[in-house]
N, C-alpha and C positions, 0 to 999 in steps of 0.2 A: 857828765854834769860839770859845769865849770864856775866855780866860784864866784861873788859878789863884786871883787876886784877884778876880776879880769873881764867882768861884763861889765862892769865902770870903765873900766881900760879901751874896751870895745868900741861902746859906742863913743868914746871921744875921740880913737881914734878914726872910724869911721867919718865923725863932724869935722875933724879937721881936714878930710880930704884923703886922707888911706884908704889904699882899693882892700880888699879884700885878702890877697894874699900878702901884700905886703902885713897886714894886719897879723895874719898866721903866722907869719914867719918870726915877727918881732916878739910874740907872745909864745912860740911853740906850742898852737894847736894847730888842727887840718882846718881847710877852709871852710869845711862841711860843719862845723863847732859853731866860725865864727858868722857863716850865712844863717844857722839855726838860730842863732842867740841876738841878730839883728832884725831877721822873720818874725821873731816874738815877740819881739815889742811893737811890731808895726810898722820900724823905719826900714823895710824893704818887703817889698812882694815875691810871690813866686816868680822866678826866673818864664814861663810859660804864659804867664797872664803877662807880662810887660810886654814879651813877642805878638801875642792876641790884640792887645789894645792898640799897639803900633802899627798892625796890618790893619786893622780894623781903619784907623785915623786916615791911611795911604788911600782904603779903599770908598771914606766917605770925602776925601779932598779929590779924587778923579773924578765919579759921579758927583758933585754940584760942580765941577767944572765944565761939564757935558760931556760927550764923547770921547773914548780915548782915541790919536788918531789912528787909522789904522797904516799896519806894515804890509807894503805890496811885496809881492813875493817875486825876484825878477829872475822868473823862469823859464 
């Protein structure tokens, strides 16, 4: 569990543009602390659903584009 100050510390560092481990590193927790305590409040999602949504977005901008072309196989 990590203190009130150090999840103030968190998320400004996070707003200011620190990735993640730099964050840990600067505060001395694991990044698993400071992904838990950013998840909590809402300013990041699972790591699994941003991969989901991103495939999802690839695979509704090919179909309305129409067909993907196809690869001849030069066999």
């Amino acid at each position: 569990m990590i203190r009130l100050e150090e999840w103030v510390d968190i998320v400004s560092m996070h707003r200011q543009g620190l990735s993640i481990r730099a964050i840990a590193r600067r505060l001395g927790v694991s990044r698993n602390t400071v992904w838990a305590a950013l998840r909590r409040d809402g300013l990041l999602v699972n790591r699994k659903t941003v991969y989901r949504i991103l495939k999802l977005k690839r695979l509704v901008s090919v179909t309305s584009a129409g067909t993907p072309p196809v690869r001849e196989c030069g066999g």
